[in-house]
N, CA and C of each residue as an Amber inpcrd file, in Angstrom:
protein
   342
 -47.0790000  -1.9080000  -3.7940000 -45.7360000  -2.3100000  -3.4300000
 -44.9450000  -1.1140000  -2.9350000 -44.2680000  -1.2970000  -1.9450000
 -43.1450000  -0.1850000  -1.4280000 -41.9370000   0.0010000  -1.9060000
 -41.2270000   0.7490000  -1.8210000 -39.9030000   1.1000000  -2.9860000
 -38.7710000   0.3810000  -1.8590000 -38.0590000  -0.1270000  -2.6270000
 -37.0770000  -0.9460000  -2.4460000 -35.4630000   0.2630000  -2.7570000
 -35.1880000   1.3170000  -3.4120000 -34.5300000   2.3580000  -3.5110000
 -35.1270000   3.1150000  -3.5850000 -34.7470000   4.2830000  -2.9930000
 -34.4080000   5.3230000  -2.7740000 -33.5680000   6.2730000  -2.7970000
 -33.4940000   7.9320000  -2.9520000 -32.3930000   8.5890000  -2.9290000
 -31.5360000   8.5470000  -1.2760000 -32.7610000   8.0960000  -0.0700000
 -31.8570000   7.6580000   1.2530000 -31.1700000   6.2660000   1.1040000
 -31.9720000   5.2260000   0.7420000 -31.0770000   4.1520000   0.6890000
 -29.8920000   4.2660000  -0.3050000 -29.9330000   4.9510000  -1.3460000
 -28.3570000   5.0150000  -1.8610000 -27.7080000   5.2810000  -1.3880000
 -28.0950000   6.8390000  -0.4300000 -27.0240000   7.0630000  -0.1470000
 -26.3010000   6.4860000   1.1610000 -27.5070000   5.8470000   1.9420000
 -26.3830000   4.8030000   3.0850000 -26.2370000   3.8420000   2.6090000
 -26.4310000   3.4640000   1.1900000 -25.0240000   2.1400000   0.8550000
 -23.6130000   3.0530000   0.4850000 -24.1150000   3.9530000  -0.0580000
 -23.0720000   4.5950000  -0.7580000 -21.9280000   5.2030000   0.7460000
 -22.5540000   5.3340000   1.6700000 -21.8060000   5.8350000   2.7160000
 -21.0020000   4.6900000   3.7210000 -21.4070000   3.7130000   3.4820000
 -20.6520000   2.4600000   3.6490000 -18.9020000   2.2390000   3.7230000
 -18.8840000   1.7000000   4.7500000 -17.1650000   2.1010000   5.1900000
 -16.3850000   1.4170000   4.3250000 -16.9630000   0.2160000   3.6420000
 -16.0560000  -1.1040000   3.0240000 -16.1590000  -0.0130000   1.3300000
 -14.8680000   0.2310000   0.7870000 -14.7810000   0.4820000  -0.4730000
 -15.3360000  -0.1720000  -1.4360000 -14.9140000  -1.8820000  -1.0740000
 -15.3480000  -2.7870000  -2.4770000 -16.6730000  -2.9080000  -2.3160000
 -17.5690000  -2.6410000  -1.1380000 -18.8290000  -2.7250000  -1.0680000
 -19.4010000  -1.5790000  -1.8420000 -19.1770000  -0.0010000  -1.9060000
 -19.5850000   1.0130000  -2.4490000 -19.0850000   0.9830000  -4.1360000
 -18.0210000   0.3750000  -4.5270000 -17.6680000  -0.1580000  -5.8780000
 -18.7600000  -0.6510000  -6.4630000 -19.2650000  -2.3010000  -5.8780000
 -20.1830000  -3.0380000  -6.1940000 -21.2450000  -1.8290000  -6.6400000
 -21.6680000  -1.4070000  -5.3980000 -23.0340000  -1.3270000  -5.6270000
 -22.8560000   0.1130000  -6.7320000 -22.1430000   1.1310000  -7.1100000
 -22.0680000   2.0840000  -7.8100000 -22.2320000   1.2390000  -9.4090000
 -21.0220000   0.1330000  -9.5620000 -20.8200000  -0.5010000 -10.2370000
 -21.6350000  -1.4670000 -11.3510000 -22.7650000  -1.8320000 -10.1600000
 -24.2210000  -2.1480000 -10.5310000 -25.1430000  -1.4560000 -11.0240000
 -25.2640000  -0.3120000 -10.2290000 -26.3960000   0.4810000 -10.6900000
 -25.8980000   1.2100000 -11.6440000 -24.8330000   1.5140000 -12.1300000
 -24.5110000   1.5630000 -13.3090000 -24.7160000   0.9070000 -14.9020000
 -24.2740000  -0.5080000 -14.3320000 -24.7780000  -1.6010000 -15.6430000
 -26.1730000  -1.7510000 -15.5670000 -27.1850000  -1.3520000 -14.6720000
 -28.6920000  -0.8790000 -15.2010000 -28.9690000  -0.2380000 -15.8520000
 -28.3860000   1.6290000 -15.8760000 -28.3500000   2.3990000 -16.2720000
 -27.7940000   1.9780000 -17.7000000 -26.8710000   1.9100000 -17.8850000
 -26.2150000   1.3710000 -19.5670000 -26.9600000   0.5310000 -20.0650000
 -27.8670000  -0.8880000 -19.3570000 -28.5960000  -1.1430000 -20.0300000
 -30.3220000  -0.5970000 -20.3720000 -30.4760000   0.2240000 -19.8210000
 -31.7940000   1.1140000 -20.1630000 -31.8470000   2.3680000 -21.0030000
 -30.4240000   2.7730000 -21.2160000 -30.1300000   3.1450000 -22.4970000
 -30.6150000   2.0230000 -24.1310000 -30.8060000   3.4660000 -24.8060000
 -31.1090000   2.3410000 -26.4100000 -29.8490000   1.4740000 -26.3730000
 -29.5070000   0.8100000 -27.4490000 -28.6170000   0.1240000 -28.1310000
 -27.7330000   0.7330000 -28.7380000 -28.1260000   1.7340000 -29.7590000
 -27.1820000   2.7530000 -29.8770000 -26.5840000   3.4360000 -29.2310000
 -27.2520000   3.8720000 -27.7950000 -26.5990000   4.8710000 -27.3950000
 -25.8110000   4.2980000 -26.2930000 -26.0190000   3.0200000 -25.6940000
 -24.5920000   2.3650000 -25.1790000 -23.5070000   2.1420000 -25.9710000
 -23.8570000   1.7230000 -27.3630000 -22.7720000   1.4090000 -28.5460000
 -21.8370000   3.0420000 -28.5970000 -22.5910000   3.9350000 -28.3260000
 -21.6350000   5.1530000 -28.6500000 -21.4670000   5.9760000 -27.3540000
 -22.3410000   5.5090000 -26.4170000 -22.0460000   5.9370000 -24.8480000
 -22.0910000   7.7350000 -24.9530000 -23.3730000   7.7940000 -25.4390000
 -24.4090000   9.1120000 -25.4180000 -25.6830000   8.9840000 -24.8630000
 -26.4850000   9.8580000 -24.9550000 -27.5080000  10.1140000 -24.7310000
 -28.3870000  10.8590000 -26.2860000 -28.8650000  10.5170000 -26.9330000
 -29.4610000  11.2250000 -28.1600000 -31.1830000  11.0780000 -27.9620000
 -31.6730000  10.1820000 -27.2000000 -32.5710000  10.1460000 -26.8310000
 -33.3260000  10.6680000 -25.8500000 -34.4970000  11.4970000 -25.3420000
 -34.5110000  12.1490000 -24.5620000 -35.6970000  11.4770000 -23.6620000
 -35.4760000  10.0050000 -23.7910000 -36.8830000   9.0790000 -22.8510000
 -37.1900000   9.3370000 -21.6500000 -36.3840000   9.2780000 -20.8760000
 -36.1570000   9.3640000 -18.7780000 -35.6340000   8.2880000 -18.7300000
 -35.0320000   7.1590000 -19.5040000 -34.7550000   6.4110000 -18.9990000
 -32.7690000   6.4790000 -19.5660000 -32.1310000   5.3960000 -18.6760000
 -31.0190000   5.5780000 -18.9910000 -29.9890000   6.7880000 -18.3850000
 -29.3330000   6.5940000 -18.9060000 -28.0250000   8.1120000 -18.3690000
 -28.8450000   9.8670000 -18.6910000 -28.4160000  10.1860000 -17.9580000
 -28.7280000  11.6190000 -19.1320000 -27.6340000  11.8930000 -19.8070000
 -27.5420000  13.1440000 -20.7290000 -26.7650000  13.5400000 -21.3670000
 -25.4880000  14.0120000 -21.1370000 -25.3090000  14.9840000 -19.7400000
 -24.0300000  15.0110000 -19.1470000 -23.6630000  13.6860000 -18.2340000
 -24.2900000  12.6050000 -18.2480000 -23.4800000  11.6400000 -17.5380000
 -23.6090000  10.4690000 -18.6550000 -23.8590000  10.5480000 -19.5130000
 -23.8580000   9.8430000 -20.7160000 -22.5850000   8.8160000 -21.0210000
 -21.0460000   9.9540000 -21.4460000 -20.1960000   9.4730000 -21.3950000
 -19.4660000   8.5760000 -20.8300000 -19.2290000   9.2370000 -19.1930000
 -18.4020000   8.5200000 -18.1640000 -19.6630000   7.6130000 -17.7220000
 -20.7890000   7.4250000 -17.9500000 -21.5600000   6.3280000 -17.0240000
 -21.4620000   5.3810000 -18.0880000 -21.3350000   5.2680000 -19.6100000
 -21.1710000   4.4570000 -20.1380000 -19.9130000   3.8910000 -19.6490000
 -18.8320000   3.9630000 -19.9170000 -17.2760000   3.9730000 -19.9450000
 -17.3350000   3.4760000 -18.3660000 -17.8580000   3.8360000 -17.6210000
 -18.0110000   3.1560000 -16.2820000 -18.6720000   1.9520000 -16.0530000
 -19.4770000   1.9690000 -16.2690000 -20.2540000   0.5950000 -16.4070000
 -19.7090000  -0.1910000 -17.0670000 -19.0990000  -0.1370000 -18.1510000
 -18.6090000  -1.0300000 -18.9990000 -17.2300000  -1.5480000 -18.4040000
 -16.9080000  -0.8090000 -17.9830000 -14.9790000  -0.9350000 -17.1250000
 -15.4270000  -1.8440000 -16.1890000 -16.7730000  -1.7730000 -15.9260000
 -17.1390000  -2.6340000 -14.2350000 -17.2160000  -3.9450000 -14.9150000
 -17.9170000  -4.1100000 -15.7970000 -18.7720000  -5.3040000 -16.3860000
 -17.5260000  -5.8950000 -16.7770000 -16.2630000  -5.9160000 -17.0160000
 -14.6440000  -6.1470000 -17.8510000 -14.0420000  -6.4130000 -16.1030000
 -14.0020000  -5.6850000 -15.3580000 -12.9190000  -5.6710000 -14.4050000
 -13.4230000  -6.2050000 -13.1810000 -15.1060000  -6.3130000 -13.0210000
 -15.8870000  -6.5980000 -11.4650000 -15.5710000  -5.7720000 -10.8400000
 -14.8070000  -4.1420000 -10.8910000 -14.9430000  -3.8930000  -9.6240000
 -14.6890000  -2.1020000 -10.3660000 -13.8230000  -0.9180000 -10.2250000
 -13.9900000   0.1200000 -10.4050000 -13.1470000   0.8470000  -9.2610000
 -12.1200000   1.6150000 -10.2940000 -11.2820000   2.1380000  -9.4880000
 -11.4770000   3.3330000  -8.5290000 -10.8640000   3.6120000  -7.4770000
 -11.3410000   4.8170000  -6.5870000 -11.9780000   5.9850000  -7.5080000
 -11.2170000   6.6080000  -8.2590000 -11.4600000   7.9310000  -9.0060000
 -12.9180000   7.8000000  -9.7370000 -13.2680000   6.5460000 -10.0750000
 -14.5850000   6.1770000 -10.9110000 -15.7230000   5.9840000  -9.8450000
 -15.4900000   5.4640000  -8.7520000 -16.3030000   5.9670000  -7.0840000
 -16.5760000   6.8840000  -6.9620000 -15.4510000   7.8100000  -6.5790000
 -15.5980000   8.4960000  -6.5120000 -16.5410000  10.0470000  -7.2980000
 -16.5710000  10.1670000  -8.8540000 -16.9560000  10.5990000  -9.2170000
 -18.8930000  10.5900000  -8.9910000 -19.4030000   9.1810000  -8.7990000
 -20.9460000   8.9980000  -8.3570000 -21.1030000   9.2900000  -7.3140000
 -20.1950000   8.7590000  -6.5020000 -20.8290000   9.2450000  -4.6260000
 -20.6930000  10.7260000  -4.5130000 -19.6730000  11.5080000  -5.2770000
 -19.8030000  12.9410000  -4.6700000 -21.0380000  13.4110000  -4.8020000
 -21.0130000  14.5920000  -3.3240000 -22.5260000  14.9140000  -3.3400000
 -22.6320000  16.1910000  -4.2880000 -23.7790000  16.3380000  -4.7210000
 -23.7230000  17.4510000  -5.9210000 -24.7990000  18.8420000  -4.9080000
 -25.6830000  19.5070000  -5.3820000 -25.9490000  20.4970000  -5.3230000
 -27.1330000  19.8310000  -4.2540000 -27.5520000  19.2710000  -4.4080000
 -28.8330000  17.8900000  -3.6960000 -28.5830000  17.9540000  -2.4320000
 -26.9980000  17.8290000  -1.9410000 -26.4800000  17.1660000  -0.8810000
 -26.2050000  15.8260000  -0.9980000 -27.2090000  15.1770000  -1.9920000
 -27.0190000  13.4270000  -2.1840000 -26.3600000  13.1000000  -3.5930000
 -25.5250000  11.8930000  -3.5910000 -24.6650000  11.5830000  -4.3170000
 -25.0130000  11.6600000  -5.7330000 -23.6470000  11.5790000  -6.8730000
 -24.6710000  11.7150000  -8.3110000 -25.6510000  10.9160000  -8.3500000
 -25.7110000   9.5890000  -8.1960000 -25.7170000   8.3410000  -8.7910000
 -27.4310000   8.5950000  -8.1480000 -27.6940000   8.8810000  -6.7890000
 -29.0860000   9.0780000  -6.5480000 -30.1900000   9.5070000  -7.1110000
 -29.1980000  10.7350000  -8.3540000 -30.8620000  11.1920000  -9.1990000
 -31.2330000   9.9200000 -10.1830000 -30.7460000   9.2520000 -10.0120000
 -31.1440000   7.6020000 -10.7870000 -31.7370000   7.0210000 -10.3140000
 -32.7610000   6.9170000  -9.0870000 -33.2380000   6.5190000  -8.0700000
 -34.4400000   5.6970000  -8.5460000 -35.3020000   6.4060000  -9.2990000
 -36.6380000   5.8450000  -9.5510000 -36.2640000   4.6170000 -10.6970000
 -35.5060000   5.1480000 -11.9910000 -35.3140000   3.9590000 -12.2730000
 -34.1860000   2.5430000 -11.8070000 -33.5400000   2.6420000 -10.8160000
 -33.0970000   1.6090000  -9.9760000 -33.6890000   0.9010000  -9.6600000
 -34.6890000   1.7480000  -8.5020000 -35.9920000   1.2280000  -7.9780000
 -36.9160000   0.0290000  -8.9550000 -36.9110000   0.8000000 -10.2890000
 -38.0840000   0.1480000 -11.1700000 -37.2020000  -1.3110000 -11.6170000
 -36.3310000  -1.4300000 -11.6320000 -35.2040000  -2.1560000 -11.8040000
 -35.0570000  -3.3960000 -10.8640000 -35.1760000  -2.7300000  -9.0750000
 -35.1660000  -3.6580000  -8.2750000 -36.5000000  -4.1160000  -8.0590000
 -37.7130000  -3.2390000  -8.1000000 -38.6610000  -3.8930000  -8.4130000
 -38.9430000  -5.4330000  -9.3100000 -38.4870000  -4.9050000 -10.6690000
 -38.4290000  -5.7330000 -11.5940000 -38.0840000  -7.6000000 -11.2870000
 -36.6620000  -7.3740000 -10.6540000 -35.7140000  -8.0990000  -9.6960000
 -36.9870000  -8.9720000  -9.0100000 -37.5210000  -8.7340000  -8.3660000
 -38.1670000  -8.8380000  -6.9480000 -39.0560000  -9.6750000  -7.2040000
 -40.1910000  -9.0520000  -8.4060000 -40.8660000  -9.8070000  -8.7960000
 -40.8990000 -10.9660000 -10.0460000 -39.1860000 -11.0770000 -10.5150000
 -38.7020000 -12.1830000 -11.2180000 -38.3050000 -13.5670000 -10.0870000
 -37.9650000 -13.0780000  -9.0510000 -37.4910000 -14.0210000  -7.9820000
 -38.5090000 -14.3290000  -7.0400000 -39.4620000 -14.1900000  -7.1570000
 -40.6590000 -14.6170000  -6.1410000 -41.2410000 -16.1680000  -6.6850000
């Protein structure tokens, strides 16, 4: 099977002119991320576990608290956008080093809907 995300396809959704479109999709791949975290560690919106899966540890906090604001509100204010799409040291947005498990995610997706 071929990958369905990527660190390029994030980032041309993420570069997408429509705001509420780059919301969504930050917004989403977020509530993956929070849910591939343990149970605990969405309940306390850390990282104590050191699996590969889930947030890491410096994005632990605000990706919990983000995701969760999305999942309450449908959508995510500029400043909370903003913080994933900036590009970091990569050149590509935060939210991209999350790539493989997205992927495994939309995979997942793909082959529930067939």
């Amino acid at each position: 099977m071929s990958k369905i995300v990527t660190r390029e396809s994030i980032q041309t959704m993420l570069e997408n002119k429509d705001p509420l479109f780059v919301a969504a999709v930050v917004g989403k791949a977020l509530v993956v991320l929070l849910n591939n975290q343990t149970r605990d560690e969405a309940a306390s919106n850390v990282t104590n576990q050191h699996n590969g899966v889930g947030f890491t540890g410096a994005d632990a906090y605000s990706g919990s608290l983000t995701a969760k604001s999305f999942l309450k509100n449908k959508t995510l204010l500029p400043w909370q956008v903003d913080k994933w799409t900036k590009p970091g040291k990569s050149g590509y947005a935060r939210l991209s080093k999350y790539h493989k498990q997205l992927n495994e995610a939309a995979m997942a997706k793909k082959v529930t809907h067939v």
